[in-house]
PDB file with one MODEL, atoms N, CA, C and O in Angstrom:
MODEL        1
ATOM      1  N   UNK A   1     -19.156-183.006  25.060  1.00  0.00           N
ATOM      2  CA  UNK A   1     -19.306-181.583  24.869  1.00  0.00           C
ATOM      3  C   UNK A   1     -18.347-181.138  23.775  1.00  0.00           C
ATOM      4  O   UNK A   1     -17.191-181.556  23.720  1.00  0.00           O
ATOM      5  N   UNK A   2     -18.915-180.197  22.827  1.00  0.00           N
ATOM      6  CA  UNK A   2     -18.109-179.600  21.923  1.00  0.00           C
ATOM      7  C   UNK A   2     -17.824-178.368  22.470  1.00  0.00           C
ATOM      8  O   UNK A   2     -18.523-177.785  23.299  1.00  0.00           O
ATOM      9  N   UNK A   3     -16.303-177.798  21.772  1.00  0.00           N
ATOM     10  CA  UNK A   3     -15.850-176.691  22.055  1.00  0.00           C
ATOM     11  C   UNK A   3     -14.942-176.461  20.931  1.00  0.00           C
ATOM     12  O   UNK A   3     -13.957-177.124  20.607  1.00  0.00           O
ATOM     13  N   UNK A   4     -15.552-175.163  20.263  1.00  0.00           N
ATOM     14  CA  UNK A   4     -14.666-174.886  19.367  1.00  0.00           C
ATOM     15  C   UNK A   4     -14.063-173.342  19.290  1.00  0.00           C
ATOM     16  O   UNK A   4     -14.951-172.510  19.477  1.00  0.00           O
ATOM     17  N   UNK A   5     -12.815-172.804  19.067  1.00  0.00           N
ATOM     18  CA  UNK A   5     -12.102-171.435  19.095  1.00  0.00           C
ATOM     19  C   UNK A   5     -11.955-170.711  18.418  1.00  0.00           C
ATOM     20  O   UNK A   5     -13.082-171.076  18.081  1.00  0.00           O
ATOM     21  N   UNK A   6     -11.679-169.884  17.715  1.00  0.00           N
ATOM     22  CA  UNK A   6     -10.798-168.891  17.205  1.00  0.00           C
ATOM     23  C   UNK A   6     -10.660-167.755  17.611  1.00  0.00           C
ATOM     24  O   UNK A   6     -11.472-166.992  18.132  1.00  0.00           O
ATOM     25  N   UNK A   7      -9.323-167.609  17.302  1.00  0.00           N
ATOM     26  CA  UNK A   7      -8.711-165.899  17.747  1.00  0.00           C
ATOM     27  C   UNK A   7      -8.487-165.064  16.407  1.00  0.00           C
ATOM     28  O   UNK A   7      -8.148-165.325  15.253  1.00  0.00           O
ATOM     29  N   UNK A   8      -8.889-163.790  17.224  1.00  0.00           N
ATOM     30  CA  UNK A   8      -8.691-162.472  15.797  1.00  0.00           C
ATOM     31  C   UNK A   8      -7.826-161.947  16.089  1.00  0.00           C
ATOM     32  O   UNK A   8      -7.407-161.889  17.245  1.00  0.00           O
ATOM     33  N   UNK A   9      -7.309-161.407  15.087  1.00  0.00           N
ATOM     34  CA  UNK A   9      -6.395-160.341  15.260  1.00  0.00           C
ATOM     35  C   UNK A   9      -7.151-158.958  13.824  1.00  0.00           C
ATOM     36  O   UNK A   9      -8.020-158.945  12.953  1.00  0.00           O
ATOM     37  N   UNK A  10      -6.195-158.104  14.354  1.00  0.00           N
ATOM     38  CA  UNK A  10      -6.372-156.971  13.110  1.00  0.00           C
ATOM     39  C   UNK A  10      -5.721-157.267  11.249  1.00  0.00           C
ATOM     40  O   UNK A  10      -4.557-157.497  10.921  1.00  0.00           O
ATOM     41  N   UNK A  11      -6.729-157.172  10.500  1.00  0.00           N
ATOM     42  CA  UNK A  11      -6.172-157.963   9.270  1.00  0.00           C
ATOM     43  C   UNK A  11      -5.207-157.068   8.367  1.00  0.00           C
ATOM     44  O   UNK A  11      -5.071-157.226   7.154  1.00  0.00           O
ATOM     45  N   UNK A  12      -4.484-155.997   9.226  1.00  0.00           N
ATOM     46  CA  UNK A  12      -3.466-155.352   8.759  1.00  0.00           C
ATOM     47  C   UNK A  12      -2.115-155.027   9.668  1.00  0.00           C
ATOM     48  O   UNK A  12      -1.207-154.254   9.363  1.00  0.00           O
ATOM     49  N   UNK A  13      -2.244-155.885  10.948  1.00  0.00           N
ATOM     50  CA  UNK A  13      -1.564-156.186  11.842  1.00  0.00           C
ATOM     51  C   UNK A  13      -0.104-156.976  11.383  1.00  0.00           C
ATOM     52  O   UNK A  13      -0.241-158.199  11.389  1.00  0.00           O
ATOM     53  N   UNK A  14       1.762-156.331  10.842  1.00  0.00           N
ATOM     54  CA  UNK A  14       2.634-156.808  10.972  1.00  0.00           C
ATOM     55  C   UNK A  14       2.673-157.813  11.833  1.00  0.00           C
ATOM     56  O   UNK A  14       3.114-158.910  11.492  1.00  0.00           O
ATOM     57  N   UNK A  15       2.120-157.517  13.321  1.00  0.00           N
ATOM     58  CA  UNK A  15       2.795-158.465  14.289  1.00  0.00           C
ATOM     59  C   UNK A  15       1.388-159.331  14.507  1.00  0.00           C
ATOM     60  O   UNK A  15       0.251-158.862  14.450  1.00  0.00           O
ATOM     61  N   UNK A  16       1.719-160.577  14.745  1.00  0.00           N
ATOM     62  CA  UNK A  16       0.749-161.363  15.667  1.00  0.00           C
ATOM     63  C   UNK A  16      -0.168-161.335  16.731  1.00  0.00           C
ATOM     64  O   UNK A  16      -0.421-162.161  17.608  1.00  0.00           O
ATOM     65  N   UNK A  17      -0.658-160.112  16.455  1.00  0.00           N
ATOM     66  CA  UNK A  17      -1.082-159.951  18.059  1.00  0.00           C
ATOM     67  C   UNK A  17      -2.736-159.653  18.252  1.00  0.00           C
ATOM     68  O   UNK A  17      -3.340-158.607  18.016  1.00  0.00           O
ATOM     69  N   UNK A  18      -3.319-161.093  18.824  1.00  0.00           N
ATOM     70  CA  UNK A  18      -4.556-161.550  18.848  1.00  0.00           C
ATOM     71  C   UNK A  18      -5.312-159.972  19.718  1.00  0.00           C
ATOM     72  O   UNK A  18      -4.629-159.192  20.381  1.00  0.00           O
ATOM     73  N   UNK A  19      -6.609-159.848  19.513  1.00  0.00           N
ATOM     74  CA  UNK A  19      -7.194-158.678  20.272  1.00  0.00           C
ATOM     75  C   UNK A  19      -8.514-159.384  20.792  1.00  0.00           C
ATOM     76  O   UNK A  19      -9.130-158.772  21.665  1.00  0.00           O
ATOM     77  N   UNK A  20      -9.124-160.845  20.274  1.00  0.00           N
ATOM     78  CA  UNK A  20     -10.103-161.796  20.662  1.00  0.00           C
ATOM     79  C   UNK A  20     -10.304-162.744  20.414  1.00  0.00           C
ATOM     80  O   UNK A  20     -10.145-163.140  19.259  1.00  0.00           O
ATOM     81  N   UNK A  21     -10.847-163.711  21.627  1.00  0.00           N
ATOM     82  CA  UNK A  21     -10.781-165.191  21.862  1.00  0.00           C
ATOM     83  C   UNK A  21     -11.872-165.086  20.818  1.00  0.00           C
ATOM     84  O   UNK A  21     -11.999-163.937  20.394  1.00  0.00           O
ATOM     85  N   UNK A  22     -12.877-166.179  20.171  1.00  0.00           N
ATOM     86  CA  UNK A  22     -13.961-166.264  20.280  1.00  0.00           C
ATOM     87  C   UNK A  22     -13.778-168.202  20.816  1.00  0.00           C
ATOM     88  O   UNK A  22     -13.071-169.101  20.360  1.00  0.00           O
ATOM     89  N   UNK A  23     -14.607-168.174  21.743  1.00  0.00           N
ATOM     90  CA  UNK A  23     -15.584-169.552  22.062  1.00  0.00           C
ATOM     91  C   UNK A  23     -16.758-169.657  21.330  1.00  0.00           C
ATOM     92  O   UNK A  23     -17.576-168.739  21.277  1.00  0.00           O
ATOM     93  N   UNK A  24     -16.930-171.047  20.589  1.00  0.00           N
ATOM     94  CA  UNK A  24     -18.394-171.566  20.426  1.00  0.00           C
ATOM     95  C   UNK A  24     -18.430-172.341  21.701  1.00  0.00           C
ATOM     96  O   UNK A  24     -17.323-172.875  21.758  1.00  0.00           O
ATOM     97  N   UNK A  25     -19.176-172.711  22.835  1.00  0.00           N
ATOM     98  CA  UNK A  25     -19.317-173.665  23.781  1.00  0.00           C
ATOM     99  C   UNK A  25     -20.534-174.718  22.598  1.00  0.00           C
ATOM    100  O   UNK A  25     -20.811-174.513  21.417  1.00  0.00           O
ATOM    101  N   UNK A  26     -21.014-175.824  23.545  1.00  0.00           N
ATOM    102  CA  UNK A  26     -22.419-176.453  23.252  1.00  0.00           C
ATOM    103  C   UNK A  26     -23.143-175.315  23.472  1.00  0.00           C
ATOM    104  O   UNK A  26     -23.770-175.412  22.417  1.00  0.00           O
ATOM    105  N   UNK A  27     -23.455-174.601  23.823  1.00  0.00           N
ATOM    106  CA  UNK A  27     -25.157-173.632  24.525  1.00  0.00           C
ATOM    107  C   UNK A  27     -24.997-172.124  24.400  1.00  0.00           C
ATOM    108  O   UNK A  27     -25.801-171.218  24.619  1.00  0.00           O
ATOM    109  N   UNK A  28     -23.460-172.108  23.895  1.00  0.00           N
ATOM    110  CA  UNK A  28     -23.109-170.050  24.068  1.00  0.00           C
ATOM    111  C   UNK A  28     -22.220-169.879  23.262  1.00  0.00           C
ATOM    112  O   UNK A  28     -21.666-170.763  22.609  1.00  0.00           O
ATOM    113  N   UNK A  29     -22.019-168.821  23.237  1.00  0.00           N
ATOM    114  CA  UNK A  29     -20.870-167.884  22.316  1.00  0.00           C
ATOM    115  C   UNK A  29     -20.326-166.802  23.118  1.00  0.00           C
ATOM    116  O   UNK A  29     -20.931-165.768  23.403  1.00  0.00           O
ATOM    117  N   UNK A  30     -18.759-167.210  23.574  1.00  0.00           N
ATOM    118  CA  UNK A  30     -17.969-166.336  24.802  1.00  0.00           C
ATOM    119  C   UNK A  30     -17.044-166.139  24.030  1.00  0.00           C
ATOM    120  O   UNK A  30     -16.290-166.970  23.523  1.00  0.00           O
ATOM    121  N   UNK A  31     -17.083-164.181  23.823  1.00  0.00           N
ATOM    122  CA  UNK A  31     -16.196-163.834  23.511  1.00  0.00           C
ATOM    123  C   UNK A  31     -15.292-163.055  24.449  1.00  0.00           C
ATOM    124  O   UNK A  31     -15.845-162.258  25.206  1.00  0.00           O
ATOM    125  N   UNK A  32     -13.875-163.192  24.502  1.00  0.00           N
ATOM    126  CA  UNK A  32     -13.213-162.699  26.031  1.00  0.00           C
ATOM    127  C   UNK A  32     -12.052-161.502  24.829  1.00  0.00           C
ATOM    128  O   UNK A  32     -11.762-161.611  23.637  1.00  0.00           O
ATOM    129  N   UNK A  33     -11.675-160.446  25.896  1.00  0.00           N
ATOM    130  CA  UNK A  33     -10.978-159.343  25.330  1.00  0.00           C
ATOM    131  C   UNK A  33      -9.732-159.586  25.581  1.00  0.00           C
ATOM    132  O   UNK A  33      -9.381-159.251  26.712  1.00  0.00           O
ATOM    133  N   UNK A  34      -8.885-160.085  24.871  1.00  0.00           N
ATOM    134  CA  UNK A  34      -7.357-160.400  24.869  1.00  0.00           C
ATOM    135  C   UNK A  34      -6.881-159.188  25.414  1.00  0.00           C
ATOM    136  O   UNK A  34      -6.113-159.314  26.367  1.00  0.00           O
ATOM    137  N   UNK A  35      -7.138-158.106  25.058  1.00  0.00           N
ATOM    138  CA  UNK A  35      -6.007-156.752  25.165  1.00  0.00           C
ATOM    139  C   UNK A  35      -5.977-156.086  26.059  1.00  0.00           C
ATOM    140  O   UNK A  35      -5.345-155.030  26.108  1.00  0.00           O
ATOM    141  N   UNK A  36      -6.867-156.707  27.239  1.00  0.00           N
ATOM    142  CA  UNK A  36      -6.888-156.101  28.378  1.00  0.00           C
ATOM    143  C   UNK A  36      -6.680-156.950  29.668  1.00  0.00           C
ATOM    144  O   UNK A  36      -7.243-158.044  29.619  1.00  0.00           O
ATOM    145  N   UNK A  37      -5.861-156.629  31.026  1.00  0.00           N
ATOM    146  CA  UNK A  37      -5.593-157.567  31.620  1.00  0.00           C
ATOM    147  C   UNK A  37      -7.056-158.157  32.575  1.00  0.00           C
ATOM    148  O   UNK A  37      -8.058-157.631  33.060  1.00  0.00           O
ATOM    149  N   UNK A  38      -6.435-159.646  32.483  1.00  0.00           N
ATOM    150  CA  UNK A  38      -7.802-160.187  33.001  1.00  0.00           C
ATOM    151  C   UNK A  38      -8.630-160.669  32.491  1.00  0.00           C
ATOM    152  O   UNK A  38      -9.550-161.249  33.067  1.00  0.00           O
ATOM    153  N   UNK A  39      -8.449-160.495  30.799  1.00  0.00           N
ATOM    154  CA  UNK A  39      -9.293-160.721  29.723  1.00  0.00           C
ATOM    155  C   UNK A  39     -10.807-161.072  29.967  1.00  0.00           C
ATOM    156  O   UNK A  39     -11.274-162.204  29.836  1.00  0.00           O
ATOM    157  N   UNK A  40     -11.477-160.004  30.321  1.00  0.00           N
ATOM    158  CA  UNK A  40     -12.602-160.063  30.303  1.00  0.00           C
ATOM    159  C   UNK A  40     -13.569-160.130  29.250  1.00  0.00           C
ATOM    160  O   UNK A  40     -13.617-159.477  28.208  1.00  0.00           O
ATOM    161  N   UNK A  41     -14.588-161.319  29.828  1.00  0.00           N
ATOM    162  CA  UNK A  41     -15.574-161.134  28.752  1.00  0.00           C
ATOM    163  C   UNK A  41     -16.162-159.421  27.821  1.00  0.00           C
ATOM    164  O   UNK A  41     -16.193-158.257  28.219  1.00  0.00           O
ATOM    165  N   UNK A  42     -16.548-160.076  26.474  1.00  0.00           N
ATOM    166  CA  UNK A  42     -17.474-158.803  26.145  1.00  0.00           C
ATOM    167  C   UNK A  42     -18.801-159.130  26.506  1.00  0.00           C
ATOM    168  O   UNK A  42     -19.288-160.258  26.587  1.00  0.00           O
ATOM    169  N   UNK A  43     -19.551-157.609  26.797  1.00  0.00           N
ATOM    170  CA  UNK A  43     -20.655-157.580  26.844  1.00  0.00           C
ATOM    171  C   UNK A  43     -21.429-158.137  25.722  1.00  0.00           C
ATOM    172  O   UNK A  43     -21.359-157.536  24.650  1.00  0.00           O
ATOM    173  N   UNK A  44     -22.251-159.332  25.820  1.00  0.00           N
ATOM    174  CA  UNK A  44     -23.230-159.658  25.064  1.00  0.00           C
ATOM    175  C   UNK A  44     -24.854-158.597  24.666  1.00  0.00           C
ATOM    176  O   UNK A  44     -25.578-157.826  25.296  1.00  0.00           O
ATOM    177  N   UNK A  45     -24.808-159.014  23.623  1.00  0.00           N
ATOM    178  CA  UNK A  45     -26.692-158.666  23.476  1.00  0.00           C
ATOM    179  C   UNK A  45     -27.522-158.963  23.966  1.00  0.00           C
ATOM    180  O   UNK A  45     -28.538-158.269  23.941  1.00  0.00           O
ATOM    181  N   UNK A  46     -27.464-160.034  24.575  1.00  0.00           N
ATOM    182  CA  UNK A  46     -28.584-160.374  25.202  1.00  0.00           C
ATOM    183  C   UNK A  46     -28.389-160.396  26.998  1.00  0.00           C
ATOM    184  O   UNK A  46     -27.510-159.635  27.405  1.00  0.00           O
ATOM    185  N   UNK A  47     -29.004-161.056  27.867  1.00  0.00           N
ATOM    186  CA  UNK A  47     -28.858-161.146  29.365  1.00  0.00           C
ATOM    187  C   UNK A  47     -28.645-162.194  29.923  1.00  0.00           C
ATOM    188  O   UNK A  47     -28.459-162.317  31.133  1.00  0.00           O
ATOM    189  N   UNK A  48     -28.646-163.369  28.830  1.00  0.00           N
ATOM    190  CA  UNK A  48     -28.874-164.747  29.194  1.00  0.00           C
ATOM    191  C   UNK A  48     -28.286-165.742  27.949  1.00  0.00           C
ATOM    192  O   UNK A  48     -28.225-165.306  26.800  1.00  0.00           O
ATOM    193  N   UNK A  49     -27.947-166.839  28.221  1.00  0.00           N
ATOM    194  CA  UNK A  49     -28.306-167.555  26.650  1.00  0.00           C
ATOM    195  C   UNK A  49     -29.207-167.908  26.582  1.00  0.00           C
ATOM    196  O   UNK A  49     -29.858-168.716  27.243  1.00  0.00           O
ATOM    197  N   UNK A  50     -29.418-167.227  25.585  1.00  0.00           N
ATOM    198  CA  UNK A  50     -30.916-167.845  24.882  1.00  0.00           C
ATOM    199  C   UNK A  50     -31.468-169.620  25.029  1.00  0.00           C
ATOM    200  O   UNK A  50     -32.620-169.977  25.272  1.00  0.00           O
ATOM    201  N   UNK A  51     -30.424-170.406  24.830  1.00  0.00           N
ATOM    202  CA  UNK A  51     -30.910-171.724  25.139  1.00  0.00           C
ATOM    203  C   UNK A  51     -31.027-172.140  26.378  1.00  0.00           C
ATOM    204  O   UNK A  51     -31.776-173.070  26.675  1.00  0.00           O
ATOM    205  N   UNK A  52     -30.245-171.450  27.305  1.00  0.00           N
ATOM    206  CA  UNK A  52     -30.832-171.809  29.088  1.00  0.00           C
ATOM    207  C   UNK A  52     -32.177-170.631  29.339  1.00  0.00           C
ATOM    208  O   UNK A  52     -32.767-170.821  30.404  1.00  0.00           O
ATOM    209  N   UNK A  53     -32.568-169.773  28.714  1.00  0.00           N
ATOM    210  CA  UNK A  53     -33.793-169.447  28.856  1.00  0.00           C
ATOM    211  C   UNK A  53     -35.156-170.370  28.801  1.00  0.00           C
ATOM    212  O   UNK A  53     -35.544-171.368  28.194  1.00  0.00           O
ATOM    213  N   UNK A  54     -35.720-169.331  29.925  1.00  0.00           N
ATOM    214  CA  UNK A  54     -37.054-169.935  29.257  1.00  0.00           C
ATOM    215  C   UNK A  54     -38.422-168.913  28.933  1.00  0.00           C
ATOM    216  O   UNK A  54     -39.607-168.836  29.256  1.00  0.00           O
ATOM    217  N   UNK A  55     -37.429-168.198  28.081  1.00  0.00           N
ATOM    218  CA  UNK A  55     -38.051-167.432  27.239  1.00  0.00           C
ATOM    219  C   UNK A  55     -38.800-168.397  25.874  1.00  0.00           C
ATOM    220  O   UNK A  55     -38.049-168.830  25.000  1.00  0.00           O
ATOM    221  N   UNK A  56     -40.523-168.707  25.791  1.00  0.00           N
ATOM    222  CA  UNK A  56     -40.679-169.199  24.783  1.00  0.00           C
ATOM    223  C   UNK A  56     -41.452-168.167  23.850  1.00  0.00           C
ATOM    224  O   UNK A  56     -42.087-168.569  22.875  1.00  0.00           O
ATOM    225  N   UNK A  57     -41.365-166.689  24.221  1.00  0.00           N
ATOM    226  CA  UNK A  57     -41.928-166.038  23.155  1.00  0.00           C
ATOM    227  C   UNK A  57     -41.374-164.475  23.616  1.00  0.00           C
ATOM    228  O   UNK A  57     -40.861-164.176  24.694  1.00  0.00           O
ATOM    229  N   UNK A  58     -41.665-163.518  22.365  1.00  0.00           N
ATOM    230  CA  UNK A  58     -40.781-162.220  22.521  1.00  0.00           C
ATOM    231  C   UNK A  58     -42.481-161.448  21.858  1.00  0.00           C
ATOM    232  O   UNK A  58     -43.230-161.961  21.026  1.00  0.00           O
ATOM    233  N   UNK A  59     -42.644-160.236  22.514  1.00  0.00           N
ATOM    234  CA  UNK A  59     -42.917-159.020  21.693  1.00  0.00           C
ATOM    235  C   UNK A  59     -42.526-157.919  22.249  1.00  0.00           C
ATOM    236  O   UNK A  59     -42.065-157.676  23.364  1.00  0.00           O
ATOM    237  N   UNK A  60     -42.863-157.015  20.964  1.00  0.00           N
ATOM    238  CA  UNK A  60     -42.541-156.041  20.739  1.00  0.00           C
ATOM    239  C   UNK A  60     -43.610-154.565  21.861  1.00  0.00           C
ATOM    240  O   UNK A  60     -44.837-154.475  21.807  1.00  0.00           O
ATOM    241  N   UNK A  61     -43.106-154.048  22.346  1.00  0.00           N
ATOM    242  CA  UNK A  61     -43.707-153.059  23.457  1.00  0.00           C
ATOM    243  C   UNK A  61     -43.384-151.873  23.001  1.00  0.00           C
ATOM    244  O   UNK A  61     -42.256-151.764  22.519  1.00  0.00           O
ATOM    245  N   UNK A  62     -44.196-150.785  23.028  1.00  0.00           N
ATOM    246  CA  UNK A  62     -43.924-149.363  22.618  1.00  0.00           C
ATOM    247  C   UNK A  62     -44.665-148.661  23.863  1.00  0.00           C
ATOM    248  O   UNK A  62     -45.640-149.212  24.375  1.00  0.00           O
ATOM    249  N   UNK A  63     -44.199-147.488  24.311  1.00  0.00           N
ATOM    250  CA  UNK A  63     -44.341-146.394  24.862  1.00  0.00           C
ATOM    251  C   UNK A  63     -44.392-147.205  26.200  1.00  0.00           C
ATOM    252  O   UNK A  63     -45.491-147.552  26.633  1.00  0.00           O
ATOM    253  N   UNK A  64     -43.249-147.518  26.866  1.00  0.00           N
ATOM    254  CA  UNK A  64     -42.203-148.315  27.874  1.00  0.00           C
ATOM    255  C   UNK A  64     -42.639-146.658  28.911  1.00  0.00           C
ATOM    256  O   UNK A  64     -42.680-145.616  28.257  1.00  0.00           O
ATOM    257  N   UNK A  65     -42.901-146.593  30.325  1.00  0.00           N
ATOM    258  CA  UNK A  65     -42.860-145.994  31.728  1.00  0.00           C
ATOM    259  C   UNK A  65     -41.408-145.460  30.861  1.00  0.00           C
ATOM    260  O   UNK A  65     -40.860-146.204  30.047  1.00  0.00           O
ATOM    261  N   UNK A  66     -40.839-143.917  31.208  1.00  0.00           N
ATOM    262  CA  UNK A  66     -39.542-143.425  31.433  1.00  0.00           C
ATOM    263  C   UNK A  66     -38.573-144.121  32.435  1.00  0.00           C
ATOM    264  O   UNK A  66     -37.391-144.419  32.268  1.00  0.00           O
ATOM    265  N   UNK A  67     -39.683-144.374  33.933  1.00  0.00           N
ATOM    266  CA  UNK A  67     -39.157-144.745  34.675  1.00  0.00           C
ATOM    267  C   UNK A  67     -38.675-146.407  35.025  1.00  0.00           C
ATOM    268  O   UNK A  67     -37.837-146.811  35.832  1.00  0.00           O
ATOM    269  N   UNK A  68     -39.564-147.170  34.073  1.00  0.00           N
ATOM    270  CA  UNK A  68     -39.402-148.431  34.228  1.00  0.00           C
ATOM    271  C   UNK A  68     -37.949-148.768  33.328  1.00  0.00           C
ATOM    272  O   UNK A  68     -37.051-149.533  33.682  1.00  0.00           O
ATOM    273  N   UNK A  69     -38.005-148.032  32.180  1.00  0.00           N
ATOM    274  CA  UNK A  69     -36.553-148.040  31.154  1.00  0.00           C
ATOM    275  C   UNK A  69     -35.536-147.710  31.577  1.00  0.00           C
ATOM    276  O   UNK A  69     -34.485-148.350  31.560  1.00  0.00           O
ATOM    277  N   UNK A  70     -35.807-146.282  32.163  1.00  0.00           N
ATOM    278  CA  UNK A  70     -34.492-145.714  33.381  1.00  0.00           C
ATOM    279  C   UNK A  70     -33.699-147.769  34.402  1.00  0.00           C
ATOM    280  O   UNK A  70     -32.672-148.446  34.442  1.00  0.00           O
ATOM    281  N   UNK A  71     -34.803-147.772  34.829  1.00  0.00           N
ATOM    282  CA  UNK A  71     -34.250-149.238  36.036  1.00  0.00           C
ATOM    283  C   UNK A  71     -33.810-150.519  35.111  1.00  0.00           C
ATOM    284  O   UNK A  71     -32.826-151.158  35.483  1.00  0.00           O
ATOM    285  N   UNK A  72     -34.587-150.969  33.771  1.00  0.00           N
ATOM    286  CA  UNK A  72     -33.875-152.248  32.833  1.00  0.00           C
ATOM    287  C   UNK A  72     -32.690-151.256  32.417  1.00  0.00           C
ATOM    288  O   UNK A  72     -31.656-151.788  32.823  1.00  0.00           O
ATOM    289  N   UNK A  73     -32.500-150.491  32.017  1.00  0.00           N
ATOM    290  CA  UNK A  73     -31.146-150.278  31.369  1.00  0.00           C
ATOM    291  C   UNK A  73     -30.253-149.815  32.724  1.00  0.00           C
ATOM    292  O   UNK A  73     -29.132-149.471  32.349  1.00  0.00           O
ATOM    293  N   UNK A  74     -30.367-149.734  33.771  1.00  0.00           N
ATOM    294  CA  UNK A  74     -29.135-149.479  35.298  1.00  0.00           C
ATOM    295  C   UNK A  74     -29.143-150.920  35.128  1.00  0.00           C
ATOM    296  O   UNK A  74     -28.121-151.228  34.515  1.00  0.00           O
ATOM    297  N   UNK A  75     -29.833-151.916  35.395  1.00  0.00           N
ATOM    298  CA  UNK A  75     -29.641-153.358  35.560  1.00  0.00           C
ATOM    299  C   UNK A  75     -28.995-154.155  34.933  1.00  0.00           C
ATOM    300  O   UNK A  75     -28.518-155.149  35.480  1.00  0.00           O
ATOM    301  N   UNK A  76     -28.768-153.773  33.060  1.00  0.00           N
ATOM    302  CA  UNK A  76     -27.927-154.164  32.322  1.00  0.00           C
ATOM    303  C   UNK A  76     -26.357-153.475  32.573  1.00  0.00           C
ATOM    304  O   UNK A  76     -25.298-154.096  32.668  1.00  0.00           O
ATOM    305  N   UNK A  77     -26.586-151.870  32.653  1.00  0.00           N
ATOM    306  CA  UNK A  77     -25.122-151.599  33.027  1.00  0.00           C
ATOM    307  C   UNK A  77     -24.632-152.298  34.065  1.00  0.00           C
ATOM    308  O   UNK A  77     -23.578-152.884  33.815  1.00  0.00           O
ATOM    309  N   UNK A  78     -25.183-152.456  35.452  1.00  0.00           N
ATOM    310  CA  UNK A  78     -25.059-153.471  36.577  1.00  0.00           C
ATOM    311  C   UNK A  78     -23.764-154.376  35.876  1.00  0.00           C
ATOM    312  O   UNK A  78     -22.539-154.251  35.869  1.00  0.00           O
ATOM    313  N   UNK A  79     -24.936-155.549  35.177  1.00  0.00           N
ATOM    314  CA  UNK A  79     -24.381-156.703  34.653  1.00  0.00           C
ATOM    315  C   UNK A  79     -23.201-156.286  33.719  1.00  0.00           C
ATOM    316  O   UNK A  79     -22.212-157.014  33.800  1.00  0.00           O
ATOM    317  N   UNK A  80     -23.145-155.397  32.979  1.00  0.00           N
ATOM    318  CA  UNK A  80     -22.155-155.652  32.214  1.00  0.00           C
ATOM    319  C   UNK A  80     -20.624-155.068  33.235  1.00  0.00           C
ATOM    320  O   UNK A  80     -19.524-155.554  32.972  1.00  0.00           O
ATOM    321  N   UNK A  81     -20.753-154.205  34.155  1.00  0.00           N
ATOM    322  CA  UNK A  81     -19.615-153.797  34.864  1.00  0.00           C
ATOM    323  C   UNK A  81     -18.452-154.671  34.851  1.00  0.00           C
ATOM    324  O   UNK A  81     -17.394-154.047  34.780  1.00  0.00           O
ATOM    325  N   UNK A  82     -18.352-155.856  34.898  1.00  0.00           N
ATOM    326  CA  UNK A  82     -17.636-156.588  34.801  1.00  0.00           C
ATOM    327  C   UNK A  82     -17.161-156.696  33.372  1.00  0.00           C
ATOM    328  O   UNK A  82     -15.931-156.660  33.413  1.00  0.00           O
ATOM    329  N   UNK A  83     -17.521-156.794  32.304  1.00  0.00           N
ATOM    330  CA  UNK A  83     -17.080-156.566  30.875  1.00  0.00           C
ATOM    331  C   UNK A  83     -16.474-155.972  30.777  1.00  0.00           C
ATOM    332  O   UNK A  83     -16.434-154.987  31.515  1.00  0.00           O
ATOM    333  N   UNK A  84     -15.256-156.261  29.412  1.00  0.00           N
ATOM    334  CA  UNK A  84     -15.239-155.660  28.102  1.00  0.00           C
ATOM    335  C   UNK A  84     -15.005-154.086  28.032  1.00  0.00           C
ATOM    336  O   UNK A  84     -15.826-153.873  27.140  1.00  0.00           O
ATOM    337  N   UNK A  85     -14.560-153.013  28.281  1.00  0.00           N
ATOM    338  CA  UNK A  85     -15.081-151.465  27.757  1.00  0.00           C
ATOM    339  C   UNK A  85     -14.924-151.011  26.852  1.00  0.00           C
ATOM    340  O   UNK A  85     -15.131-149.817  26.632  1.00  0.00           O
ATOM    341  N   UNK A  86     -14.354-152.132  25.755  1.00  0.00           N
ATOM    342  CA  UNK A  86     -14.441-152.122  24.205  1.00  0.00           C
ATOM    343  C   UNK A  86     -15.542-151.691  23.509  1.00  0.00           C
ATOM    344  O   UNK A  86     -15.500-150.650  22.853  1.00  0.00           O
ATOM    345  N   UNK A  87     -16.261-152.195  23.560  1.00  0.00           N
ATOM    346  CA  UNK A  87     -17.953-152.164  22.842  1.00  0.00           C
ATOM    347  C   UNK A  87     -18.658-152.258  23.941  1.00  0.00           C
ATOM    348  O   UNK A  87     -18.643-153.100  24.839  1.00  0.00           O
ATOM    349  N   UNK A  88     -19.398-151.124  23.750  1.00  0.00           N
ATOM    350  CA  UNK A  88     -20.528-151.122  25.093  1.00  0.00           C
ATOM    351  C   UNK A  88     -21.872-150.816  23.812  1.00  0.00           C
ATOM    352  O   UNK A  88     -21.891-149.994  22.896  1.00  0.00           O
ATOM    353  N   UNK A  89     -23.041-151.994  24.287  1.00  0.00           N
ATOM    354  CA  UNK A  89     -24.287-151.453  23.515  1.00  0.00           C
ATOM    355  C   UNK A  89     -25.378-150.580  24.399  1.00  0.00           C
ATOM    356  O   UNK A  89     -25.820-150.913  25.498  1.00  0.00           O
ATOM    357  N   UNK A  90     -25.708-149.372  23.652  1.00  0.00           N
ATOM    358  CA  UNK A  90     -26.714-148.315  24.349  1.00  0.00           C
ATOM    359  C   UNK A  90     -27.879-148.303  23.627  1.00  0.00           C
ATOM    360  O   UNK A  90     -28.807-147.569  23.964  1.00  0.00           O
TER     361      UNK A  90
ENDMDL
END
């Protein structure tokens, strides 16, 4: 298994002081929030990795139920509760 790192910091930052991990794993990309205790993951874009999916195709849907959009987007906030409150995507 490969695993590879880097940490950021701010590129006008005097002091050393990292604000994110990034992980490449083999199968994902985990980025965790240094600056907060507990360092929690950030919320990703997606719901899954894409390579443990088995998603083999995507389209595009227009004029989505109010009510069905209302329940996928509570289900993502759900999931992300545990994240990050750095970047939240809406």
């Amino acid at each position: 298994m490969s695993v590879n790192g880097c940490v950021l910091c701010l590129w006008n930052s005097a002091v050393d002081e990292p604000h994110s991990l990034l992980i490449l794993a083999e199968e994902e990309l985990v980025a965790i929030d240094l600056s907060v205790d507990g360092w929690p993951t950030y919320n990703m874009p997606y719901m899954c990795s894409l390579h443990n999916s088995a998603v083999t195709c995507m389209s595009h849907v227009v004029n989505v139920p109010n009510m069905l959009w209302t329940k996928l987007t509570d289900v993502g906030r759900q999931q992300a509760a545990a994240c990050s409150q750095r970047v939240v995507y809406e």
